[in-house]
VMD Tcl script that builds the backbone (N, CA, C; Angstrom):
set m [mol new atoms 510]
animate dup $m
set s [atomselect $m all]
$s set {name element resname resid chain x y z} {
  {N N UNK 1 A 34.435 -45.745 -34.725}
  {CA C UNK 1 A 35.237 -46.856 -35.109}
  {C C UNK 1 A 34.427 -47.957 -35.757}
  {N N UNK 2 A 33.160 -47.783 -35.357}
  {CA C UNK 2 A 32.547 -49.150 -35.781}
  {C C UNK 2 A 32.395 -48.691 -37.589}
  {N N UNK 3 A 32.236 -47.159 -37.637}
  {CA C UNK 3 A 31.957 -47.027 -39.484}
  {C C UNK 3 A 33.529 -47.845 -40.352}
  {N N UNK 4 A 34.349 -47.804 -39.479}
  {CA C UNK 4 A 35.234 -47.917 -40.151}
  {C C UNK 4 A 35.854 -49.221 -40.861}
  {N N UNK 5 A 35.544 -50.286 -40.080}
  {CA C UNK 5 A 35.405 -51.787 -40.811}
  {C C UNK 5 A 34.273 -51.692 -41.219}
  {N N UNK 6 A 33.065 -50.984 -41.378}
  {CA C UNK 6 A 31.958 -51.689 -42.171}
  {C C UNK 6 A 32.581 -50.980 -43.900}
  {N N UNK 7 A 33.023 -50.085 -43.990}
  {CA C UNK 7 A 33.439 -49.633 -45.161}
  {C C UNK 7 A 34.516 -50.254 -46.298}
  {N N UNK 8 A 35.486 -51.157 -45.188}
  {CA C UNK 8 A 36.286 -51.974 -45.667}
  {C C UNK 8 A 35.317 -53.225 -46.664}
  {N N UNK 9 A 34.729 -53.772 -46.110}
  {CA C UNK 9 A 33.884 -54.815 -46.582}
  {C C UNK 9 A 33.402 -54.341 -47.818}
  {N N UNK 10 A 32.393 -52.877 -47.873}
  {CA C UNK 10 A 31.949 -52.590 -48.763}
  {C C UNK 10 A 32.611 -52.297 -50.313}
  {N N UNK 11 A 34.189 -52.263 -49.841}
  {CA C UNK 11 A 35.140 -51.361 -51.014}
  {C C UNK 11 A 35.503 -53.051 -51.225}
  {N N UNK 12 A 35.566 -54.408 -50.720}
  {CA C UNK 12 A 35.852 -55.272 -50.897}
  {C C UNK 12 A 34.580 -56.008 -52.180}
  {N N UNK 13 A 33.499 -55.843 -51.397}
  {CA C UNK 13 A 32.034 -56.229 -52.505}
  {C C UNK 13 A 32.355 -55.444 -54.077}
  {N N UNK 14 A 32.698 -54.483 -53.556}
  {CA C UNK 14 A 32.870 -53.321 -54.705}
  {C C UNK 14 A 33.566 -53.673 -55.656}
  {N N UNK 15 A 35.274 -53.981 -55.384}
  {CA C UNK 15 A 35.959 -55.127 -55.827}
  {C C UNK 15 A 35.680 -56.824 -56.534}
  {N N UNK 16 A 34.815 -57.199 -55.718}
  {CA C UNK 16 A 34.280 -58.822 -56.206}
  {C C UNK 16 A 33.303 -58.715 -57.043}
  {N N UNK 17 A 32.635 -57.291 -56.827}
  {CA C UNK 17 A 31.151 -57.738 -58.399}
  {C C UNK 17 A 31.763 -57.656 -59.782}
  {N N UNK 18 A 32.892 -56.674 -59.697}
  {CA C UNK 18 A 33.059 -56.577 -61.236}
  {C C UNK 18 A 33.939 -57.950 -61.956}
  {N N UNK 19 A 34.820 -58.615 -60.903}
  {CA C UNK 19 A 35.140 -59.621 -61.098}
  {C C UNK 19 A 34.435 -60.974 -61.170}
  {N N UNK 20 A 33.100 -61.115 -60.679}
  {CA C UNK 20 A 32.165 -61.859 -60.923}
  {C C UNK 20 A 31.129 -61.227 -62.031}
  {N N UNK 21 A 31.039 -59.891 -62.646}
  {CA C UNK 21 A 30.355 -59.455 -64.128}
  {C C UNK 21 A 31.260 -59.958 -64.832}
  {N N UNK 22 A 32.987 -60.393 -64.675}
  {CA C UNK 22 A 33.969 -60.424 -66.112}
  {C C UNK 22 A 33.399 -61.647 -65.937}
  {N N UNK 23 A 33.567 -62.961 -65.094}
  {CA C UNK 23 A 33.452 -64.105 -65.104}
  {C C UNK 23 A 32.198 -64.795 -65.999}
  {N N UNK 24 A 31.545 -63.496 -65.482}
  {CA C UNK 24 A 29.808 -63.823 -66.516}
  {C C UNK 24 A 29.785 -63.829 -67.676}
  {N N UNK 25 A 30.247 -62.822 -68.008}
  {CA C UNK 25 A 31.075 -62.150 -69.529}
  {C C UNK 25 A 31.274 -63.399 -69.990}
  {N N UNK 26 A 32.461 -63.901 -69.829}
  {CA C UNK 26 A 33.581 -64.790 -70.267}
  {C C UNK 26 A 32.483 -66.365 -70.400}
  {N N UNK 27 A 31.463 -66.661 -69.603}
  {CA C UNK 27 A 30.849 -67.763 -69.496}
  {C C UNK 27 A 30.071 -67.374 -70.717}
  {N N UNK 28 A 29.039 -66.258 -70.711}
  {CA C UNK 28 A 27.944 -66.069 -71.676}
  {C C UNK 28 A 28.906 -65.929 -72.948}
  {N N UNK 29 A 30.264 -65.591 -73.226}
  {CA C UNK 29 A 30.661 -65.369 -74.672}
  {C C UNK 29 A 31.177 -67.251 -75.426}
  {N N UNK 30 A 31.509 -67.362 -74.319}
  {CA C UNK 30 A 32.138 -69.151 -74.232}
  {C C UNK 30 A 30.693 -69.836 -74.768}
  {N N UNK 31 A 30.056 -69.820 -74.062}
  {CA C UNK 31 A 28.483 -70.197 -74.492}
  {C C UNK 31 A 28.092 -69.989 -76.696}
  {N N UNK 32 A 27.948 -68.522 -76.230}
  {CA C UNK 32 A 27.550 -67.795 -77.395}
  {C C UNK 32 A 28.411 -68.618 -78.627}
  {N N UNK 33 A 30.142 -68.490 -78.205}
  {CA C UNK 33 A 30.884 -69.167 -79.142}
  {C C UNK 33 A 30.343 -70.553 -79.605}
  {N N UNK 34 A 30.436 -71.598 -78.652}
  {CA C UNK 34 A 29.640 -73.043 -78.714}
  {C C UNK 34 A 28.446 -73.342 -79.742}
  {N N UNK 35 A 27.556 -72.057 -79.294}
  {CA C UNK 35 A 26.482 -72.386 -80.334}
  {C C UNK 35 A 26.633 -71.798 -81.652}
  {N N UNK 36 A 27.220 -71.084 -81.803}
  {CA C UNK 36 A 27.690 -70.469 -83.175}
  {C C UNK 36 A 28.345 -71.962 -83.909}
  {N N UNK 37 A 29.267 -72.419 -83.533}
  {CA C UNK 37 A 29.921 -73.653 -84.106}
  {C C UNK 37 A 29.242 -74.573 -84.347}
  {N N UNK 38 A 27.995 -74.863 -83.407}
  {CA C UNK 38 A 27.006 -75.588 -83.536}
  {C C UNK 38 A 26.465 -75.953 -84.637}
  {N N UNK 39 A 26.194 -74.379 -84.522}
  {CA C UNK 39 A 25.101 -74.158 -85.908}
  {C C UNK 39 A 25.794 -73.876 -87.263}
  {N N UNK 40 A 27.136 -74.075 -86.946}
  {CA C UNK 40 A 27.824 -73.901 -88.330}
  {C C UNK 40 A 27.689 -75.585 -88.908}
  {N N UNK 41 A 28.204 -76.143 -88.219}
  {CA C UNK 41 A 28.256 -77.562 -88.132}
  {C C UNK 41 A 26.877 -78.156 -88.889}
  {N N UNK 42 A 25.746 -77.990 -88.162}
  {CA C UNK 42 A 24.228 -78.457 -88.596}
  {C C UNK 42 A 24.154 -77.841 -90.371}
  {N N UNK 43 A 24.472 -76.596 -90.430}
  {CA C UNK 43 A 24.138 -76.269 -91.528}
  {C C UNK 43 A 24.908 -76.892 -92.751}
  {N N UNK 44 A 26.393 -77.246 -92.714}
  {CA C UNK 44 A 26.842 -77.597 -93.045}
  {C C UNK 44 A 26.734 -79.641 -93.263}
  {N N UNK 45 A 26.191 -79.943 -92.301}
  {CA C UNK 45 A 25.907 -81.452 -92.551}
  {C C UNK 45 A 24.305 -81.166 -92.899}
  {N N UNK 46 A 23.198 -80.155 -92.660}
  {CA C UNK 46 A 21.960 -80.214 -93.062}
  {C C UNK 46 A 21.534 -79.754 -93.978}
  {N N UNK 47 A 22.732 -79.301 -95.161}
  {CA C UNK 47 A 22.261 -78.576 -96.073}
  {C C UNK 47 A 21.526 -79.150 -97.374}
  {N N UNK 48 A 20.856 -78.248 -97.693}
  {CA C UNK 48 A 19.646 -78.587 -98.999}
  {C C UNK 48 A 20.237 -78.879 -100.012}
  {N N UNK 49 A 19.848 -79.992 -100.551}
  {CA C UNK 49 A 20.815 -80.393 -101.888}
  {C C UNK 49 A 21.102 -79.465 -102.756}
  {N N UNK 50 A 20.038 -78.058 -103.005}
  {CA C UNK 50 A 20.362 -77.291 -103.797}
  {C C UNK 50 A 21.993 -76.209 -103.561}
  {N N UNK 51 A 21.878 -76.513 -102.021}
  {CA C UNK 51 A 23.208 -75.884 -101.634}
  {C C UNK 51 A 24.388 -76.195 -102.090}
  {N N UNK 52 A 24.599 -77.654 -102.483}
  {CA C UNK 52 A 25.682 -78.046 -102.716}
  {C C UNK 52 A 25.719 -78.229 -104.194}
  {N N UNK 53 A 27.099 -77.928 -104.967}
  {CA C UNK 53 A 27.813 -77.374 -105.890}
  {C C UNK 53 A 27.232 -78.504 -106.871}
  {N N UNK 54 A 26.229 -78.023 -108.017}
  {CA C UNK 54 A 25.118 -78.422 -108.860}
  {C C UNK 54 A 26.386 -79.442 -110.222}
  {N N UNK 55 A 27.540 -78.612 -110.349}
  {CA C UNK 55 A 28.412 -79.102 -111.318}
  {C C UNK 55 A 29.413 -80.297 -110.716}
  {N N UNK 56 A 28.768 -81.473 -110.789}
  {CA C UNK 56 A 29.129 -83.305 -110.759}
  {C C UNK 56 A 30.454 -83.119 -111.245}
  {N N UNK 57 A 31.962 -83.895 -111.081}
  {CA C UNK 57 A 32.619 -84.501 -111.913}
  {C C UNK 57 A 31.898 -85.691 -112.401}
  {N N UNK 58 A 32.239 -85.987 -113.607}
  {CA C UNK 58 A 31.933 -87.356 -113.944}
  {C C UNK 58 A 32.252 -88.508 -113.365}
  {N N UNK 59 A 31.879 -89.562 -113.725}
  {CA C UNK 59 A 31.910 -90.471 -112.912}
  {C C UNK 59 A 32.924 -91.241 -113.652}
  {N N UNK 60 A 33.738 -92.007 -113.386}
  {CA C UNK 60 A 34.554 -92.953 -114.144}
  {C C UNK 60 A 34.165 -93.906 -114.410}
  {N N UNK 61 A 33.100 -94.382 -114.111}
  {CA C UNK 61 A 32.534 -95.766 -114.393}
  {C C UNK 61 A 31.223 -95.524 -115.783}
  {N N UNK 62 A 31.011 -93.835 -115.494}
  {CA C UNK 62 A 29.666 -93.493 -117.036}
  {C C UNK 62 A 30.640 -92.828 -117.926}
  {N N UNK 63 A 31.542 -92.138 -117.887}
  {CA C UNK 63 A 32.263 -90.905 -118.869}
  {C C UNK 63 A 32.399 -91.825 -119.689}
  {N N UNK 64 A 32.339 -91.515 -120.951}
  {CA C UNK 64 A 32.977 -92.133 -122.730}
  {C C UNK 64 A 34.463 -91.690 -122.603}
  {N N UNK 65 A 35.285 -92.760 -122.166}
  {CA C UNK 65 A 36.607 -93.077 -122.994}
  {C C UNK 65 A 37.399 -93.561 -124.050}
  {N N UNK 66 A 38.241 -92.674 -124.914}
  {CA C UNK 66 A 38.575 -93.218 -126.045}
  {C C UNK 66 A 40.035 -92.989 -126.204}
  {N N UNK 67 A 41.114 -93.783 -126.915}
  {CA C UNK 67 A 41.832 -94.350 -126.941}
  {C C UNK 67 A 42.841 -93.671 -127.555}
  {N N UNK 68 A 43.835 -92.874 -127.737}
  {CA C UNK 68 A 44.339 -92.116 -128.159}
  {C C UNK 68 A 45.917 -92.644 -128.674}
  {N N UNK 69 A 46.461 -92.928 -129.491}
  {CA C UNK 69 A 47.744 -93.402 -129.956}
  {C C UNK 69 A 48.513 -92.259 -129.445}
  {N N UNK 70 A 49.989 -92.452 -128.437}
  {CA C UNK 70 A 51.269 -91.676 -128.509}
  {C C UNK 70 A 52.008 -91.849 -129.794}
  {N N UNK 71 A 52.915 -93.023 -129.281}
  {CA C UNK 71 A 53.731 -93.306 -130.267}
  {C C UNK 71 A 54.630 -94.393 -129.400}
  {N N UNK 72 A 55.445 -95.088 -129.852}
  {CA C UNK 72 A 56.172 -95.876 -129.639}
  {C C UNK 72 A 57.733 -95.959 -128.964}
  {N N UNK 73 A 58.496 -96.115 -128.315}
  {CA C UNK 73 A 59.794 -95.624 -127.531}
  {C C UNK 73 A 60.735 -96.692 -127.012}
  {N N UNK 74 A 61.632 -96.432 -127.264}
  {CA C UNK 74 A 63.017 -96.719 -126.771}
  {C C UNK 74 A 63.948 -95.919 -126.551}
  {N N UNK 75 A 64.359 -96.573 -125.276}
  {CA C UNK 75 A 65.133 -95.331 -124.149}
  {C C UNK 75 A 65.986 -96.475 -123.549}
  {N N UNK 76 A 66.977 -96.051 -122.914}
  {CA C UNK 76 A 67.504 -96.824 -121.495}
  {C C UNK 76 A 67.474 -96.285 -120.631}
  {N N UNK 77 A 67.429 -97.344 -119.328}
  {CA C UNK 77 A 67.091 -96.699 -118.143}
  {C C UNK 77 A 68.476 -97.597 -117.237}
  {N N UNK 78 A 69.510 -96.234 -116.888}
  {CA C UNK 78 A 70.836 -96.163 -116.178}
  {C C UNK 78 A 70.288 -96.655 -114.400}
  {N N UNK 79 A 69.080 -95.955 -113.940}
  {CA C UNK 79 A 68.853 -96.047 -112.330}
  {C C UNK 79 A 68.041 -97.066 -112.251}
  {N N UNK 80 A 67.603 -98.285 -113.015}
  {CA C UNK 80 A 66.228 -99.236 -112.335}
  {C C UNK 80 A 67.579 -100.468 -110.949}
  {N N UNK 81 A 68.581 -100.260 -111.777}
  {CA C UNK 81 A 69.433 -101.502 -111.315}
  {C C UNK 81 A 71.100 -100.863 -111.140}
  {N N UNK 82 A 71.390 -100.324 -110.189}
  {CA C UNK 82 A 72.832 -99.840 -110.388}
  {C C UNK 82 A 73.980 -100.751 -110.935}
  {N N UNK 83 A 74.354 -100.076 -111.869}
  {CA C UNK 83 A 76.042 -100.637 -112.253}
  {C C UNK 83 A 75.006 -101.663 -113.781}
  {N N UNK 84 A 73.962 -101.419 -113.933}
  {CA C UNK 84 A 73.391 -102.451 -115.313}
  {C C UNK 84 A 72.219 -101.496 -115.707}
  {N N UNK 85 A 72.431 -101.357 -117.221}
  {CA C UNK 85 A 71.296 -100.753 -117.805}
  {C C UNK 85 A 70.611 -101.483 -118.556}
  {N N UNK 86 A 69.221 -101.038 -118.360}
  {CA C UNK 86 A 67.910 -101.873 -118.749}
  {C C UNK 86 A 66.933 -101.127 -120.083}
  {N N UNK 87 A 67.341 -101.836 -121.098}
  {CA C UNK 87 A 66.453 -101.504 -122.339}
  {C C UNK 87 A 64.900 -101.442 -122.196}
  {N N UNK 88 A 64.505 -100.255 -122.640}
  {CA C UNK 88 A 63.223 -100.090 -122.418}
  {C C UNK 88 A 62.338 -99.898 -123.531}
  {N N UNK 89 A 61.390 -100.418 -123.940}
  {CA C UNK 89 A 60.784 -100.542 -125.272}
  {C C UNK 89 A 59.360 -100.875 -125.223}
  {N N UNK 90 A 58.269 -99.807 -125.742}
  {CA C UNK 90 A 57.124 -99.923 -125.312}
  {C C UNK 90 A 56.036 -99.010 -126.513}
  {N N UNK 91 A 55.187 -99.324 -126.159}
  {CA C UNK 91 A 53.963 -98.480 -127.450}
  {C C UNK 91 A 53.179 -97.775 -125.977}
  {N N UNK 92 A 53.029 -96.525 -125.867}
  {CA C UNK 92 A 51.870 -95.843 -125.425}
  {C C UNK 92 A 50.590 -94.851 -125.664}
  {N N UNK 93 A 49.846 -95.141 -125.363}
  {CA C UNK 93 A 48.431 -95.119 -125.493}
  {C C UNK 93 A 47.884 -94.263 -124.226}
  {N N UNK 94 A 47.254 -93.137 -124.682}
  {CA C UNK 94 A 46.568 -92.026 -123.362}
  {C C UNK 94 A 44.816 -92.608 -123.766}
  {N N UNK 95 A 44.478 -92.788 -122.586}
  {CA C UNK 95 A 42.531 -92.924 -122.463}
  {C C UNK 95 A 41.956 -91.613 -122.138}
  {N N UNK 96 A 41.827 -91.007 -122.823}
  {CA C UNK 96 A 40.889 -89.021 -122.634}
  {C C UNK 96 A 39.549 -89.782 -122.596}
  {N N UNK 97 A 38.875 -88.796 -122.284}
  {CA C UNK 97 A 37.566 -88.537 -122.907}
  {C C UNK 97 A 36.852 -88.366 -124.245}
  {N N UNK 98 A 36.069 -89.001 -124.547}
  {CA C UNK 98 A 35.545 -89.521 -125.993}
  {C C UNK 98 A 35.332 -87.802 -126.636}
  {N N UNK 99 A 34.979 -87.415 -126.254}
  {CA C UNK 99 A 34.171 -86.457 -126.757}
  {C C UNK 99 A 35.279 -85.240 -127.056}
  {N N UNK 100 A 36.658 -85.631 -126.349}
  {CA C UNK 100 A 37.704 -84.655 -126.388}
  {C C UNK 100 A 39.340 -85.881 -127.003}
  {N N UNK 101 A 38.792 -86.817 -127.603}
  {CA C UNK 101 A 39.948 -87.429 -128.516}
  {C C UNK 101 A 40.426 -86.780 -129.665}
  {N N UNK 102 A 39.815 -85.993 -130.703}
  {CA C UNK 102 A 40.448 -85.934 -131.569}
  {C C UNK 102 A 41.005 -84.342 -131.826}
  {N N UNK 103 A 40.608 -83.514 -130.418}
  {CA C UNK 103 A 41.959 -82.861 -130.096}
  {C C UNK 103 A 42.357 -82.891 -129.690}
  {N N UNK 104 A 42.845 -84.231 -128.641}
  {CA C UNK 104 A 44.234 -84.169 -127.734}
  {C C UNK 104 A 44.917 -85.661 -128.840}
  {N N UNK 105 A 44.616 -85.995 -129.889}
  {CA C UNK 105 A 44.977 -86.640 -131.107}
  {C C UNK 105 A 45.812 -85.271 -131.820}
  {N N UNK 106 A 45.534 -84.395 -131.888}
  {CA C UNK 106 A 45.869 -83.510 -133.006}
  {C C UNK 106 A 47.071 -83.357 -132.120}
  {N N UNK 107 A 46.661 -82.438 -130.577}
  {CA C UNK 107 A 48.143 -82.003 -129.722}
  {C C UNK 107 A 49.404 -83.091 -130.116}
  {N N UNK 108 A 48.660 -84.280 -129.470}
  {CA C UNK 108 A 49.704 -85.496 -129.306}
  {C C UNK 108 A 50.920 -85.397 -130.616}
  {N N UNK 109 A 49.818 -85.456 -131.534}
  {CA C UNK 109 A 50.480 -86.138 -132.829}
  {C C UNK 109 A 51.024 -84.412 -133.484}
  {N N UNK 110 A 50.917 -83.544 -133.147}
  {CA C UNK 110 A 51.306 -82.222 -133.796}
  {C C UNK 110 A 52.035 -81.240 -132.940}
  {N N UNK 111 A 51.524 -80.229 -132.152}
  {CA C UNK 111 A 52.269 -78.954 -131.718}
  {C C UNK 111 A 52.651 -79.232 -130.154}
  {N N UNK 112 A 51.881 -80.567 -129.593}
  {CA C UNK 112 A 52.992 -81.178 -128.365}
  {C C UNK 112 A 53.705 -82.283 -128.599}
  {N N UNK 113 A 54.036 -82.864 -130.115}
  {CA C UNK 113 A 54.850 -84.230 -130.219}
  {C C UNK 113 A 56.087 -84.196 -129.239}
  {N N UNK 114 A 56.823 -83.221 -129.896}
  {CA C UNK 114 A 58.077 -83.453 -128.555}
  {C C UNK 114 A 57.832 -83.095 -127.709}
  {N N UNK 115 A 57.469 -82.165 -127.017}
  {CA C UNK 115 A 57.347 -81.983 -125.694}
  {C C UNK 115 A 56.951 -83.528 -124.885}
  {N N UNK 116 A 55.966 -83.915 -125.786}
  {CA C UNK 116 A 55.316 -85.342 -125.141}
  {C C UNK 116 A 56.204 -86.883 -125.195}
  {N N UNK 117 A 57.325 -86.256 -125.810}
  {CA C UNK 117 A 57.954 -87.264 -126.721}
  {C C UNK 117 A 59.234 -87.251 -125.072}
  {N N UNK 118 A 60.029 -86.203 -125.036}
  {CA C UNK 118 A 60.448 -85.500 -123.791}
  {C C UNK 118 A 60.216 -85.887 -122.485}
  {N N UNK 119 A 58.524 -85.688 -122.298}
  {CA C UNK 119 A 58.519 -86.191 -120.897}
  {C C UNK 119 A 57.918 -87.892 -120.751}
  {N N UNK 120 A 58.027 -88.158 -121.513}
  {CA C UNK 120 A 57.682 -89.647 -121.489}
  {C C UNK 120 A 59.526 -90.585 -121.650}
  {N N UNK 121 A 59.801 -90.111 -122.555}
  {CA C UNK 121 A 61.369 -90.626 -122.270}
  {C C UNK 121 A 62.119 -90.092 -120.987}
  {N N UNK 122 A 61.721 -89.044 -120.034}
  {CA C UNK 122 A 62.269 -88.485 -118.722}
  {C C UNK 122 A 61.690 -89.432 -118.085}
  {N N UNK 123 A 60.306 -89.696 -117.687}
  {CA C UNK 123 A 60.006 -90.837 -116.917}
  {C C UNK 123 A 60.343 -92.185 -117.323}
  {N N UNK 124 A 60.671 -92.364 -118.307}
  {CA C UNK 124 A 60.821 -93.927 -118.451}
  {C C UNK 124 A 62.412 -93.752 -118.102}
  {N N UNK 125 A 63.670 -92.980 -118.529}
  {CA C UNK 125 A 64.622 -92.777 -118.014}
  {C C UNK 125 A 64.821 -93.041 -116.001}
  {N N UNK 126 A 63.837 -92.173 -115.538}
  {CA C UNK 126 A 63.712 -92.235 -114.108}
  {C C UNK 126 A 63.028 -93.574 -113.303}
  {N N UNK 127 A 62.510 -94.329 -114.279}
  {CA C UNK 127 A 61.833 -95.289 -113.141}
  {C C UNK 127 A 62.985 -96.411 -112.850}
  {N N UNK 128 A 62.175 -96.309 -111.488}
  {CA C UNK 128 A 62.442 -97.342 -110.483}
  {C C UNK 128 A 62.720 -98.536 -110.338}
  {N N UNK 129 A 63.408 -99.515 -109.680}
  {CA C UNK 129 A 62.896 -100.914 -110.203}
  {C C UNK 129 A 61.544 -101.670 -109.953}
  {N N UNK 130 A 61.617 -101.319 -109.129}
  {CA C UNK 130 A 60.067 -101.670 -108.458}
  {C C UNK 130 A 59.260 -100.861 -109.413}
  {N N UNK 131 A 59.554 -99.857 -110.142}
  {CA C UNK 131 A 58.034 -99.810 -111.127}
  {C C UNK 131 A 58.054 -100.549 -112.240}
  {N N UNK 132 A 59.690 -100.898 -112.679}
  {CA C UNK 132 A 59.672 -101.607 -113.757}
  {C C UNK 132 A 58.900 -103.613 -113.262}
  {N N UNK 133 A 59.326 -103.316 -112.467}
  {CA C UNK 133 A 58.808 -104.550 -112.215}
  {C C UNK 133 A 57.536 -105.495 -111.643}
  {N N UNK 134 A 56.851 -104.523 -111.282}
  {CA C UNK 134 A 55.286 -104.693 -111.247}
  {C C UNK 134 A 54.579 -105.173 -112.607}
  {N N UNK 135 A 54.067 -106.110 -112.606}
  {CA C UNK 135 A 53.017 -106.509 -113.556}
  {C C UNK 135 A 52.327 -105.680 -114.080}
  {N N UNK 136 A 51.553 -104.985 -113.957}
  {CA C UNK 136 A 50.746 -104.215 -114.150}
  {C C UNK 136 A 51.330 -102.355 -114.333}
  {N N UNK 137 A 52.373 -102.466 -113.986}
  {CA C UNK 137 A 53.584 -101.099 -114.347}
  {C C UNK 137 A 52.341 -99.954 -113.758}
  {N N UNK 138 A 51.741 -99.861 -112.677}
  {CA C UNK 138 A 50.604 -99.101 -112.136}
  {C C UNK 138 A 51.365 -97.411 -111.919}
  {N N UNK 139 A 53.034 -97.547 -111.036}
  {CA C UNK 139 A 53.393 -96.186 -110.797}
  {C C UNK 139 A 53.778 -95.706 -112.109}
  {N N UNK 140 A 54.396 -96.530 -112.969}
  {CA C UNK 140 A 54.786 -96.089 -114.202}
  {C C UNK 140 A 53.516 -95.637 -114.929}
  {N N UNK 141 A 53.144 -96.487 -114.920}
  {CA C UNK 141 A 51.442 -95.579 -116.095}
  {C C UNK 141 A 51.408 -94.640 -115.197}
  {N N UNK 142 A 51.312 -94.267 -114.605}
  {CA C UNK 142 A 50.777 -92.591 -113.491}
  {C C UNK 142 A 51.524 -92.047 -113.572}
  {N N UNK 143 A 52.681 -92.119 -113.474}
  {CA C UNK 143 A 53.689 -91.169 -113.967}
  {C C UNK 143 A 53.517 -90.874 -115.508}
  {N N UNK 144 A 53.574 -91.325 -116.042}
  {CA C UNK 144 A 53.474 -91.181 -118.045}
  {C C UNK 144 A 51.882 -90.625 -118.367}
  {N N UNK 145 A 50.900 -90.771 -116.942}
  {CA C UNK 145 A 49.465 -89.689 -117.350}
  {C C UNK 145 A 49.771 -88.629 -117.140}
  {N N UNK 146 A 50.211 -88.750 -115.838}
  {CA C UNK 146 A 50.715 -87.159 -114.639}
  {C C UNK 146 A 51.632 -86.126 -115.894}
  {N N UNK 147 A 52.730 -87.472 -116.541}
  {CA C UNK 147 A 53.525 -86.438 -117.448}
  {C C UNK 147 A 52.632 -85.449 -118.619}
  {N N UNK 148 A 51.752 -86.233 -119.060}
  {CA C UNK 148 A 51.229 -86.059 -120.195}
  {C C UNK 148 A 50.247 -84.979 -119.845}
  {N N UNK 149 A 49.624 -84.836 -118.850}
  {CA C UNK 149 A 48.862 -83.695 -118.574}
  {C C UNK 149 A 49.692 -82.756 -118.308}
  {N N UNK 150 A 50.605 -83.145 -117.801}
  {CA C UNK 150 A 51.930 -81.260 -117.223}
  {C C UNK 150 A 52.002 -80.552 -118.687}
  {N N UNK 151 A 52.247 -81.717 -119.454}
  {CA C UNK 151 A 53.102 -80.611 -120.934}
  {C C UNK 151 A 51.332 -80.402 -121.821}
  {N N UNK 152 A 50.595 -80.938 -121.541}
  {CA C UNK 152 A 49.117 -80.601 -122.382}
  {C C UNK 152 A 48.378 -79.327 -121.138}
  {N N UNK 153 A 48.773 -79.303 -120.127}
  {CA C UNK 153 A 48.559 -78.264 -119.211}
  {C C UNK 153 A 46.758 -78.306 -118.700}
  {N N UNK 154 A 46.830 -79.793 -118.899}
  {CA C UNK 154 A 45.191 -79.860 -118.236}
  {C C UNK 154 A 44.918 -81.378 -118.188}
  {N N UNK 155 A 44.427 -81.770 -117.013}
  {CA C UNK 155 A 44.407 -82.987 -116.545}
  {C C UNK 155 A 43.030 -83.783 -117.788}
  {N N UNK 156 A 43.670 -84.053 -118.580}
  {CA C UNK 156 A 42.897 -84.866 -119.752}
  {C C UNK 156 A 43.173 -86.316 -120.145}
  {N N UNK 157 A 44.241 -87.036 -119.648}
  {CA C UNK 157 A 44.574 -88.176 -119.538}
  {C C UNK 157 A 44.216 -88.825 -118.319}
  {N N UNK 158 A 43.348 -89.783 -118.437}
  {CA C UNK 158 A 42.841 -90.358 -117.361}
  {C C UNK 158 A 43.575 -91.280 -117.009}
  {N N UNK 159 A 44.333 -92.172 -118.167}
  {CA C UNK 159 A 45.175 -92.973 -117.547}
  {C C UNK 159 A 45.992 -93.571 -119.050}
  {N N UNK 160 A 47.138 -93.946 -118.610}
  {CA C UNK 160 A 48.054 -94.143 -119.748}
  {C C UNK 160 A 48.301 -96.157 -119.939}
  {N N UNK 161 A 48.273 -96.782 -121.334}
  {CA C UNK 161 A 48.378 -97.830 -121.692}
  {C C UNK 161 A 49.418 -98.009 -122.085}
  {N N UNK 162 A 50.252 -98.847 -121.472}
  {CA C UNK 162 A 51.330 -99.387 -122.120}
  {C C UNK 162 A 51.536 -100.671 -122.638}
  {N N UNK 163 A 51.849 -100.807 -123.958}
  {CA C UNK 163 A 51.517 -102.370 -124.428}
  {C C UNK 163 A 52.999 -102.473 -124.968}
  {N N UNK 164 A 53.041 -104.221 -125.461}
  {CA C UNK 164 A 54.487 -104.231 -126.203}
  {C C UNK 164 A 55.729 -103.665 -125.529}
  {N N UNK 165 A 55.351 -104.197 -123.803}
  {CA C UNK 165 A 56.356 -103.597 -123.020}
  {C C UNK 165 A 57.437 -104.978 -122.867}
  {N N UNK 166 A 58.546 -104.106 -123.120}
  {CA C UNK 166 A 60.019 -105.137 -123.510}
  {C C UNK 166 A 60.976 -104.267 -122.002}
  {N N UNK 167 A 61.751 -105.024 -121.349}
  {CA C UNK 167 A 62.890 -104.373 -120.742}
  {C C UNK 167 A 63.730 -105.499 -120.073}
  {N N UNK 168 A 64.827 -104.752 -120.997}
  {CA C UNK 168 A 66.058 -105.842 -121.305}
  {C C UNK 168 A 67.143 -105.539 -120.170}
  {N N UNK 169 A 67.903 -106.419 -119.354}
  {CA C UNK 169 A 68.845 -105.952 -119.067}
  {C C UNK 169 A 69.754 -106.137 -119.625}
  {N N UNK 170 A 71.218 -105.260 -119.466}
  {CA C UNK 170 A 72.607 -105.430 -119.950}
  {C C UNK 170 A 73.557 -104.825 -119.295}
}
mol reanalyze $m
mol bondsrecalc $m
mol representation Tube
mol addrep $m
């Protein structure tokens, strides 16, 4: 009788090591994980300048900008003010890059005139009052760059000038 509880115990140990090897497991992989992230982390904040991507955007404050004529527009705009429409009348002007003016001069003025003609009267149709009415017409120029790159199909307008801005209500 006495073999017979000592055997119990033993089938019990037998039981608890492998559940204290998973526990080990699970600590040393938890571990292992930690430092892996670690070291993703370090490499990623310690990396050699040569690591990181050699091709700069330009800077906006060095790039050569030059001045590009649209053309001139009148539209009305039905939504700035419900129940009153507001005459809209303006000259715009795209700022590209110097070195890429006198072919987005050619697009402008040739094989995207309307298209450009199109989405510049859609946004001036759509604005807001609050864009019409800002000093500085900041969402409106961004909208009329944003437009101008969709239909030229490449972000080449850095920013759009609007001068000889008139808007009438009636």
């Amino acid at each position: 009788m006495a073999d017979a509880p000592a055997e119990k115990p033993s089938d019990d140990d037998a039981k608890k090591a492998p559940a204290k090897l998973g526990g080990a497991a699970k600590v040393a992989g938890l571990v292992l994980t930690v430092m892996l992230v670690e070291a993703g982390v370090l490499y990623v904040l310690l990396a050699p300048e040569e690591a990181i991507a050699e091709t700069q955007l330009p800077d906006a404050a060095t790039e050569e900008l030059a001045e590009v004529a649209v053309d001139s527009f009148t539209t009305t705009n039905a939504r700035a003010i419900p129940g009153r429409l507001v005459h809209l009348t303006f000259r715009l002007t795209a700022v590209v890059p110097a070195h890429r003016s006198e072919e987005i001069s050619a697009s402008v003025g040739g094989a995207f005139q309307a298209r450009i003609r199109q989405a510049v009267l859609e946004v001036a149709r759509a604005a807001t009052s609050d864009d019409l009415d800002d000093p500085r017409l900041r969402g409106f120029k961004g909208d009329l760059a944003d437009a101008m790159n969709t239909v030229l199909r490449e972000d080449v307008v850095r920013t759009a000038v609007v001068s000889e801005f008139k808007a009438l209500e009636q």
